[in-house]
N, CA, C and O atoms as a printed pandas DataFrame, in Angstrom:
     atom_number atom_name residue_name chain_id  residue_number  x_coord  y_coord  z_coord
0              1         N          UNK        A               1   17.677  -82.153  179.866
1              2        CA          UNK        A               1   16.801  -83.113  180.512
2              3         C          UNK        A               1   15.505  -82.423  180.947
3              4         O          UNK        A               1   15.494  -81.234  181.265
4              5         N          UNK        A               2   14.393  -83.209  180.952
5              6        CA          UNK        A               2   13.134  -82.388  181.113
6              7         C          UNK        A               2   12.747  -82.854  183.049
7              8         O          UNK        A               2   12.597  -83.973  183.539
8              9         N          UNK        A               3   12.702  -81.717  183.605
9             10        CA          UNK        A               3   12.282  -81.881  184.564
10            11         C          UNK        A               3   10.831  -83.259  185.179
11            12         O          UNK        A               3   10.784  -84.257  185.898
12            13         N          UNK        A               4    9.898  -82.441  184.325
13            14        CA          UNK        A               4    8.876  -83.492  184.237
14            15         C          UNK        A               4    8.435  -83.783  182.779
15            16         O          UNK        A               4    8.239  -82.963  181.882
16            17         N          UNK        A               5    8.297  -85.452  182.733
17            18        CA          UNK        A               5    7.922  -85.954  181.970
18            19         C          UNK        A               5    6.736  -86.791  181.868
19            20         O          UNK        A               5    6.713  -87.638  182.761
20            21         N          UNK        A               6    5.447  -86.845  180.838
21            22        CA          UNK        A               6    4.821  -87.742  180.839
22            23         C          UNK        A               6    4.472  -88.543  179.526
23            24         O          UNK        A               6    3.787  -88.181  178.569
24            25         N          UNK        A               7    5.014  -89.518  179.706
25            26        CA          UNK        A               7    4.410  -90.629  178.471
26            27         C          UNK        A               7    3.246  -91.599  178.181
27            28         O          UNK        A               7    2.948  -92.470  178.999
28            29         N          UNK        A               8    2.617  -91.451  177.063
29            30        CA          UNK        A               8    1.190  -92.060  177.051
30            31         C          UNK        A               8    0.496  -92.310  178.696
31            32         O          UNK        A               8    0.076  -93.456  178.853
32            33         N          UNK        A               9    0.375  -91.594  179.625
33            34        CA          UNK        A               9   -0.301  -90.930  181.066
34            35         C          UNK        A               9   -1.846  -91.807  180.906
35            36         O          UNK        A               9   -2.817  -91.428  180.250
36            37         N          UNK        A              10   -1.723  -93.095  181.731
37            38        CA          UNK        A              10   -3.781  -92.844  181.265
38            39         C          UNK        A              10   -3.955  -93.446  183.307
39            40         O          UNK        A              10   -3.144  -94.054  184.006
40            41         N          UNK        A              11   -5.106  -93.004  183.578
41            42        CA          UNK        A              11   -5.497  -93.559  185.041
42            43         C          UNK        A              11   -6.988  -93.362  185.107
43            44         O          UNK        A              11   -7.542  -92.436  184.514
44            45         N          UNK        A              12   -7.687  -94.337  185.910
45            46        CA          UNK        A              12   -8.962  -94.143  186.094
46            47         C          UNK        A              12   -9.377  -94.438  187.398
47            48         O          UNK        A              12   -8.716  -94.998  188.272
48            49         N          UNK        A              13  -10.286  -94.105  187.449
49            50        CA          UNK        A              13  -11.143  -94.167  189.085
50            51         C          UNK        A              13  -12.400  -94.924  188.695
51            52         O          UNK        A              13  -13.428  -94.563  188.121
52            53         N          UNK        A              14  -11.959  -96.190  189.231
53            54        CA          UNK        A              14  -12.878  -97.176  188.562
54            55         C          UNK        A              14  -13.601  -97.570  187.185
55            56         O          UNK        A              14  -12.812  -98.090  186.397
56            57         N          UNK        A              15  -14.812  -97.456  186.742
57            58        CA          UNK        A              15  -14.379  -97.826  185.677
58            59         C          UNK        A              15  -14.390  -96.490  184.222
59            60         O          UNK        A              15  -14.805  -96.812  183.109
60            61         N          UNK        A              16  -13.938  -95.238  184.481
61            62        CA          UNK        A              16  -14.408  -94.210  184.007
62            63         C          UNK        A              16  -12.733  -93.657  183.789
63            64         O          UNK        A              16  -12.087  -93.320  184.781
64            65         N          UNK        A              17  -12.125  -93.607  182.395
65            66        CA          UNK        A              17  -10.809  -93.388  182.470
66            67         C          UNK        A              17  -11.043  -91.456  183.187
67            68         O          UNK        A              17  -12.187  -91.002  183.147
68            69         N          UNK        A              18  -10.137  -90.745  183.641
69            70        CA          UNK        A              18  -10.276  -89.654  183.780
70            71         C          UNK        A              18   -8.692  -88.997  183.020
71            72         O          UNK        A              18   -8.725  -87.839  182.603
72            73         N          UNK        A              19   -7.318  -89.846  182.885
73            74        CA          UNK        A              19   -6.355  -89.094  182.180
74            75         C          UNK        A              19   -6.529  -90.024  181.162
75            76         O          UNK        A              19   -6.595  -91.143  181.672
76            77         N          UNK        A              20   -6.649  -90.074  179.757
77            78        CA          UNK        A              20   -6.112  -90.775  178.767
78            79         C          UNK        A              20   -5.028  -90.351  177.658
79            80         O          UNK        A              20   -5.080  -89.360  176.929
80            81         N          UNK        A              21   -4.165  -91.210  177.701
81            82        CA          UNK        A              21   -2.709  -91.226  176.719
82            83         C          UNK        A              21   -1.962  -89.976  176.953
83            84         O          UNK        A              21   -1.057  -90.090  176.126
84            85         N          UNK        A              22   -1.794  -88.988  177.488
85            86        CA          UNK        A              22   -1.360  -87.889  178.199
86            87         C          UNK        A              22    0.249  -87.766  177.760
87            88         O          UNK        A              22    1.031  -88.679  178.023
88            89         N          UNK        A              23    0.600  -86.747  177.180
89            90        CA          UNK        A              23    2.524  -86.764  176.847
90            91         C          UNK        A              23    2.583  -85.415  177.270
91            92         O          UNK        A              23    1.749  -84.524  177.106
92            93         N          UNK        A              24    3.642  -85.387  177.815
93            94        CA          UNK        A              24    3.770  -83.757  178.290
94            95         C          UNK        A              24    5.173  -83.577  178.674
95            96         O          UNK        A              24    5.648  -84.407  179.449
96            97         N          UNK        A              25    5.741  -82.835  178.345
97            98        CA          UNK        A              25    7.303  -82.508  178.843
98            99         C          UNK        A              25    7.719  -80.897  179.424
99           100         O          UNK        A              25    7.553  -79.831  178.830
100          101         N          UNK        A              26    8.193  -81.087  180.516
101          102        CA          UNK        A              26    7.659  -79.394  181.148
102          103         C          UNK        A              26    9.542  -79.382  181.557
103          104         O          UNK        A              26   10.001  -80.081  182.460
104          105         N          UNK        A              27   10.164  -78.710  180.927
105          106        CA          UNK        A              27   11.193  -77.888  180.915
106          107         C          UNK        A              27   11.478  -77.031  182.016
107          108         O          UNK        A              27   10.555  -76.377  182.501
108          109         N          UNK        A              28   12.723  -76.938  182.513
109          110        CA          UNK        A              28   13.557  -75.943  183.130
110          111         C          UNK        A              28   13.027  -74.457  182.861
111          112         O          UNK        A              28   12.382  -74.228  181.838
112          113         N          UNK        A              29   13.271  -73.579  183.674
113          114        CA          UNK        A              29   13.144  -71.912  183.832
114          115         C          UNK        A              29   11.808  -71.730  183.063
115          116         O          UNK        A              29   11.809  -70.724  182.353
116          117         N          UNK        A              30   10.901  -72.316  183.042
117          118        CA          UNK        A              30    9.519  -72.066  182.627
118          119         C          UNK        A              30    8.493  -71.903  182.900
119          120         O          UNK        A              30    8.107  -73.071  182.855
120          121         N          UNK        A              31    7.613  -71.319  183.188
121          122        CA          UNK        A              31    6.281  -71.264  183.515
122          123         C          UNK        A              31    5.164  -72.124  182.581
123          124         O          UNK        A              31    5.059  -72.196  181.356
124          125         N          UNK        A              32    4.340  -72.772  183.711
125          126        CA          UNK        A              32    3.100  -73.643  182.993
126          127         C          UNK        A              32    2.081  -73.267  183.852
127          128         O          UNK        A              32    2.173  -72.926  185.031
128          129         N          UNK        A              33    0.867  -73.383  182.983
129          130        CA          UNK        A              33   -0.380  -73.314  183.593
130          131         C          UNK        A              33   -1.309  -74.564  183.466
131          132         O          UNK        A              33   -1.895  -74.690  182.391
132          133         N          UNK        A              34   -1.497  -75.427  184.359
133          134        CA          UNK        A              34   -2.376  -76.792  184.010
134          135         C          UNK        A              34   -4.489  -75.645  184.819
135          136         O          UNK        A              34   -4.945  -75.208  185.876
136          137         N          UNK        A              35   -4.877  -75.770  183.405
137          138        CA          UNK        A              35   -6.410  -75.193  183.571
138          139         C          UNK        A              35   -7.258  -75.921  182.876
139          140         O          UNK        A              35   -6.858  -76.824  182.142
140          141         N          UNK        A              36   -8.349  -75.664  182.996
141          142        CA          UNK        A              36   -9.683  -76.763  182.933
142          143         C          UNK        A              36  -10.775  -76.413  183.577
143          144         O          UNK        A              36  -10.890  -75.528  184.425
144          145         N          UNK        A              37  -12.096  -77.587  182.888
145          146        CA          UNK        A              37  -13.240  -76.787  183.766
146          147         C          UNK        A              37  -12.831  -77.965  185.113
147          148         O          UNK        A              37  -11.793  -78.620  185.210
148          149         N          UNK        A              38  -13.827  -77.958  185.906
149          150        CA          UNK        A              38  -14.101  -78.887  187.140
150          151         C          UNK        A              38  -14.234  -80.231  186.393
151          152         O          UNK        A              38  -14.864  -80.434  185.355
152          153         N          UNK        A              39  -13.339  -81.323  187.305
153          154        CA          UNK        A              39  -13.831  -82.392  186.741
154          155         C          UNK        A              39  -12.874  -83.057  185.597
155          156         O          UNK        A              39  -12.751  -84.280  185.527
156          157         N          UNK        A              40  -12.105  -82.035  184.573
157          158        CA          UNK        A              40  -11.264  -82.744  183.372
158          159         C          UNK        A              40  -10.233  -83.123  184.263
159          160         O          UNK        A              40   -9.199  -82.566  183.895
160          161         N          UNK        A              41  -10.051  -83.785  185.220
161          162        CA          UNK        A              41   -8.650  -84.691  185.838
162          163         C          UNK        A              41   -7.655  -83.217  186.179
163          164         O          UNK        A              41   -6.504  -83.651  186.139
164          165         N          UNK        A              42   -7.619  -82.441  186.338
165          166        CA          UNK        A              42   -6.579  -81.319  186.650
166          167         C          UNK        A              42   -5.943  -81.822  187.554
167          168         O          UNK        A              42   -4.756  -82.055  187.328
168          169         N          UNK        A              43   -6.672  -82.255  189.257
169          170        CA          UNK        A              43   -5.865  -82.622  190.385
170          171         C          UNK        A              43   -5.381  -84.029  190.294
171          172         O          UNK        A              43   -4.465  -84.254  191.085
172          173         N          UNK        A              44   -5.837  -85.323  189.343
173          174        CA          UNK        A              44   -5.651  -86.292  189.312
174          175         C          UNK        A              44   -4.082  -85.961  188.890
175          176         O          UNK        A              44   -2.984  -86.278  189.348
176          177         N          UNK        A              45   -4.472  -85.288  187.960
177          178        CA          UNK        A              45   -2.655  -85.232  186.962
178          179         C          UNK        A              45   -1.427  -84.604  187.683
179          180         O          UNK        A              45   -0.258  -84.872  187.406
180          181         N          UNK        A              46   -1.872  -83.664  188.719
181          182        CA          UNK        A              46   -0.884  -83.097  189.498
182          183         C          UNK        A              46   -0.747  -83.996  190.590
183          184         O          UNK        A              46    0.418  -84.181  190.943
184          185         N          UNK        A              47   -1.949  -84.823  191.446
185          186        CA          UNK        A              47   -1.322  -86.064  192.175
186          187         C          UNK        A              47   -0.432  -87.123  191.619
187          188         O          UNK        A              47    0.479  -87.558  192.323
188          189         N          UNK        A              48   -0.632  -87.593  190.357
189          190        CA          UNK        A              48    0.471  -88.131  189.601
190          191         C          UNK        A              48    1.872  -87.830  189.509
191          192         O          UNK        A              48    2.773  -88.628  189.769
192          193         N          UNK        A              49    2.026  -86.552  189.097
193          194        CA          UNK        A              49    3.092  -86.072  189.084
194          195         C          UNK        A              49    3.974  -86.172  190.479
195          196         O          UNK        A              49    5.179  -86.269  190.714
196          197         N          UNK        A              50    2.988  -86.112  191.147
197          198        CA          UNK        A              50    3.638  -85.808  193.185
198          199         C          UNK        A              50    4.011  -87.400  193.364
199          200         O          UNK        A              50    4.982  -87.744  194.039
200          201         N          UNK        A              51    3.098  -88.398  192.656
201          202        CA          UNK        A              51    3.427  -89.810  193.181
202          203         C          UNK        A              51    2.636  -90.220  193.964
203          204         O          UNK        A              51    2.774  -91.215  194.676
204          205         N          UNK        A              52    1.532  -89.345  193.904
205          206        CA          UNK        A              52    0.424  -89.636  195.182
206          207         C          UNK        A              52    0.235  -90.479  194.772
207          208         O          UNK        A              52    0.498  -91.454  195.476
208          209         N          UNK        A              53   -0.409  -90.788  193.208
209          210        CA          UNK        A              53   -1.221  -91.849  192.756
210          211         C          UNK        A              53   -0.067  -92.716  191.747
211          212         O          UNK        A              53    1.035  -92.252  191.452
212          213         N          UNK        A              54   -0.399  -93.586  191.458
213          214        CA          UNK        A              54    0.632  -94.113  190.501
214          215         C          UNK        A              54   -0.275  -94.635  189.076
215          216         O          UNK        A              54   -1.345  -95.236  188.984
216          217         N          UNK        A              55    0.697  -94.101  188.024
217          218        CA          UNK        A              55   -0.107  -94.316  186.595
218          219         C          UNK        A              55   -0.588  -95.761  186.440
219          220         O          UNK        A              55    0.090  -96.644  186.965
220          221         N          UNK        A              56   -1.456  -96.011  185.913
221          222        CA          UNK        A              56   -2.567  -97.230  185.232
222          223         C          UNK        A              56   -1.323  -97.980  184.301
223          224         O          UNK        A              56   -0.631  -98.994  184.391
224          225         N          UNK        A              57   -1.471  -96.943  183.444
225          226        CA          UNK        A              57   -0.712  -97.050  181.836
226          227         C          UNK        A              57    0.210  -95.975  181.698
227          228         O          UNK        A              57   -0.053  -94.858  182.142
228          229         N          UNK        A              58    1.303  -96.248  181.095
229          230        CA          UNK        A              58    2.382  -95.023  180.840
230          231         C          UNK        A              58    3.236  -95.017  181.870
231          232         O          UNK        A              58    3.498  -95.796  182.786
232          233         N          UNK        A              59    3.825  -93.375  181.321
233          234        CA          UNK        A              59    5.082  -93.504  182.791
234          235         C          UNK        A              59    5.044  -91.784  183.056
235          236         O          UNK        A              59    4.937  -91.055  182.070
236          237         N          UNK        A              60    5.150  -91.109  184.615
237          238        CA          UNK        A              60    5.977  -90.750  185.037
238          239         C          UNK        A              60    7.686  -90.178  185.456
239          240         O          UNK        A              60    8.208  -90.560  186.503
240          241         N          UNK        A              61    8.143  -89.590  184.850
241          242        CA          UNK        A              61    9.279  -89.357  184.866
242          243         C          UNK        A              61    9.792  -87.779  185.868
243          244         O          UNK        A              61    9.777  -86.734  185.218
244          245         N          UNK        A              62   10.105  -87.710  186.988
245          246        CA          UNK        A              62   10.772  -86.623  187.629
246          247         C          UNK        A              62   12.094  -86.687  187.849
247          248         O          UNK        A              62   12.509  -87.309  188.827
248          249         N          UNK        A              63   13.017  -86.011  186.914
249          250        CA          UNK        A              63   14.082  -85.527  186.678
250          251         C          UNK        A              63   14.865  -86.933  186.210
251          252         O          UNK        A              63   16.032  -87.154  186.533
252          253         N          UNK        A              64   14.262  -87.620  185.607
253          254        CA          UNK        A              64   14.352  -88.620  184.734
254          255         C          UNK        A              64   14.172  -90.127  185.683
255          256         O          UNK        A              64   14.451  -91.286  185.376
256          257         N          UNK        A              65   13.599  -89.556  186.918
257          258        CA          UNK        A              65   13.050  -91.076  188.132
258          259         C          UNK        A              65   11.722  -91.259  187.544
259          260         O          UNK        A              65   10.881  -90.407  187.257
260          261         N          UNK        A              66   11.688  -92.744  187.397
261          262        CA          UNK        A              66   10.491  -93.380  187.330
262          263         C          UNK        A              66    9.601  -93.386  188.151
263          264         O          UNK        A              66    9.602  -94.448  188.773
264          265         N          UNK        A              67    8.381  -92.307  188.638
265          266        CA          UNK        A              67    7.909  -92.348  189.995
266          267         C          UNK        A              67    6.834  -93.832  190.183
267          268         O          UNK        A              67    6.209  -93.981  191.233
268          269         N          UNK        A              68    6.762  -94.554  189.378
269          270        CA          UNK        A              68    6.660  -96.219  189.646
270          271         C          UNK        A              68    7.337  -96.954  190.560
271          272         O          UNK        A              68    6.786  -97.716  191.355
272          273         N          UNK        A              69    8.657  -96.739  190.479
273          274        CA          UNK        A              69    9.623  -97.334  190.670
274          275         C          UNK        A              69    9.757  -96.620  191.951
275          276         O          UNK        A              69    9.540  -97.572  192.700
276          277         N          UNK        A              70    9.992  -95.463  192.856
277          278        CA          UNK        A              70   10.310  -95.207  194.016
278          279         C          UNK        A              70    9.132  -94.794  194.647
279          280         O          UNK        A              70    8.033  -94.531  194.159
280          281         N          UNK        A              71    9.684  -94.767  196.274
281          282        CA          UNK        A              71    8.203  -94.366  197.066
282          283         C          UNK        A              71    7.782  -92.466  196.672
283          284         O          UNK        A              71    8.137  -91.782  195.711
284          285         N          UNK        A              72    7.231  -92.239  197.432
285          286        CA          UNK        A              72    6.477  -91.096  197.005
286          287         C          UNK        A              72    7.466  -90.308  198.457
287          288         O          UNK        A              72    6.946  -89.244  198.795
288          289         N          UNK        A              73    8.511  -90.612  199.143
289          290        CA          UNK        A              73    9.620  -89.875  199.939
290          291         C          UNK        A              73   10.678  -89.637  198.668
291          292         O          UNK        A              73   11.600  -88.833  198.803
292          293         N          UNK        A              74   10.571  -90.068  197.947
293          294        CA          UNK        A              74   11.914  -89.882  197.172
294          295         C          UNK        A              74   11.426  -89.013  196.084
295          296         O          UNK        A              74   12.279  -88.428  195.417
296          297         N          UNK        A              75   10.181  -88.845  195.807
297          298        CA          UNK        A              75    9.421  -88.156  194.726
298          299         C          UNK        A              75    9.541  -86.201  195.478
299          300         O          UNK        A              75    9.896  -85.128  194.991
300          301         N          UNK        A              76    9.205  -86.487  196.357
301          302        CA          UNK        A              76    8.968  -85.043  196.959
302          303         C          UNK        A              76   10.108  -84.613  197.312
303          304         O          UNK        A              76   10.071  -83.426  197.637
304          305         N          UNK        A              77   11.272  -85.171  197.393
305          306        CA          UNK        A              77   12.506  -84.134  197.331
306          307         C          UNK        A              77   12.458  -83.570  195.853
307          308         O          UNK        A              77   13.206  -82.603  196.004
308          309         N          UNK        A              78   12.158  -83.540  194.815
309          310        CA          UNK        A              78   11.854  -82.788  193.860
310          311         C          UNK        A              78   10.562  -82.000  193.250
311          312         O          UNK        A              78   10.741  -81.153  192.375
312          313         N          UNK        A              79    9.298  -82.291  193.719
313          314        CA          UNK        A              79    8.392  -81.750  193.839
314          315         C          UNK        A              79    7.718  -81.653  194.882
315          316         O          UNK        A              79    8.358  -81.987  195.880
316          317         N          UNK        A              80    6.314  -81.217  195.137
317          318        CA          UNK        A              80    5.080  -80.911  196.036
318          319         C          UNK        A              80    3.827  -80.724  195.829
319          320         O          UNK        A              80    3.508  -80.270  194.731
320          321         N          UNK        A              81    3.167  -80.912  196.457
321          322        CA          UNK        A              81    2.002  -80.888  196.489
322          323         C          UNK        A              81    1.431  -80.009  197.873
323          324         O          UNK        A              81    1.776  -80.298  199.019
324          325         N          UNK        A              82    0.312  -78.667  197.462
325          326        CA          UNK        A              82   -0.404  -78.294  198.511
326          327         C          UNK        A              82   -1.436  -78.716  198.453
327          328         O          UNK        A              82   -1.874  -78.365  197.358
328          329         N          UNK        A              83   -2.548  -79.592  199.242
329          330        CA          UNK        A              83   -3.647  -79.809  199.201
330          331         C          UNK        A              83   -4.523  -78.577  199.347
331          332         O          UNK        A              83   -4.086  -77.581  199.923
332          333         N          UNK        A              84   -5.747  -78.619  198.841
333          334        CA          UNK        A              84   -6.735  -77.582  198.542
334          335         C          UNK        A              84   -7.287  -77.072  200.387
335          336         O          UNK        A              84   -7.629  -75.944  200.740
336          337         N          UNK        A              85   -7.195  -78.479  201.359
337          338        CA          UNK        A              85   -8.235  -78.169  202.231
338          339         C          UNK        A              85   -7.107  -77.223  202.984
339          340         O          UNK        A              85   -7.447  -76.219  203.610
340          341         N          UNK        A              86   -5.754  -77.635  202.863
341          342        CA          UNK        A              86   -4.918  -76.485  203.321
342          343         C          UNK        A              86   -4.510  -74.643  203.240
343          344         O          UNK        A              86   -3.865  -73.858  203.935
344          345         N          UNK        A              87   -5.082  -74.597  202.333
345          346        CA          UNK        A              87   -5.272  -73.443  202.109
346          347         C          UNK        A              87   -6.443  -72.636  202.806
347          348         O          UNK        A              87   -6.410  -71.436  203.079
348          349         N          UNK        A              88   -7.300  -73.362  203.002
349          350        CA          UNK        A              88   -8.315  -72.830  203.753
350          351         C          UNK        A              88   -8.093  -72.741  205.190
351          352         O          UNK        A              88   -8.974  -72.312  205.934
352          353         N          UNK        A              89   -7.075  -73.085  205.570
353          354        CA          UNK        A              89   -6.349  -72.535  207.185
354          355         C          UNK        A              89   -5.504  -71.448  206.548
355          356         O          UNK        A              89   -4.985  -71.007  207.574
356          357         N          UNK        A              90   -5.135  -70.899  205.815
357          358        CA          UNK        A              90   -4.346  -70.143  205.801
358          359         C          UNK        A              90   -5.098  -68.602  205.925
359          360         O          UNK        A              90   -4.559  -67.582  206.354
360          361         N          UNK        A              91   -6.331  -68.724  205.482
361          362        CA          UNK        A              91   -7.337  -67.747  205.091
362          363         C          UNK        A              91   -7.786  -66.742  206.184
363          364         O          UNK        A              91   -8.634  -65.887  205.926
């Protein structure tokens, strides 16, 4: 089973798509790197994944939950999210 899953992924911020058709399947005991310049959707796609945001088009899948389908409490017992401005208290 794939930890995280994404199928045809698309979302926009008004009227400017920023993820389009997006498939991605990220496996057990693995390392990934999501990189990009500024701007190609990097944090959009990792708020997705968290459930912050919920997909336009497509689906979401964490550990085979539809993150459509549940709140974003039931999403984060399997993942997280650190926000950026948080890190800057840590400094």
């Amino acid at each position: 089973m794939s930890l995280i899953k994404l199928e045809n992924l698309w979302f926009r911020y008004k009227d400017r798509w920023i993820i389009k058709g997006v498939d991605l399947d990220i496996k057990e005991y693995r390392v990934y790197c999501l990189v990009g310049p500024n701007g190609c959707g990097k944090t959009t796609l990792a708020k997705l994944i968290c459930g912050l945001l919920k997909p336009q088009r497509g689906n979401v899948f964490i550990k085979g939950i539809n993150t459509k389908e549940v709140s974003v409490k039931e999403i984060v017992k399997h993942v997280g999210y650190v926000f950026q401005i948080f890190l800057k208290f840590l400094e």
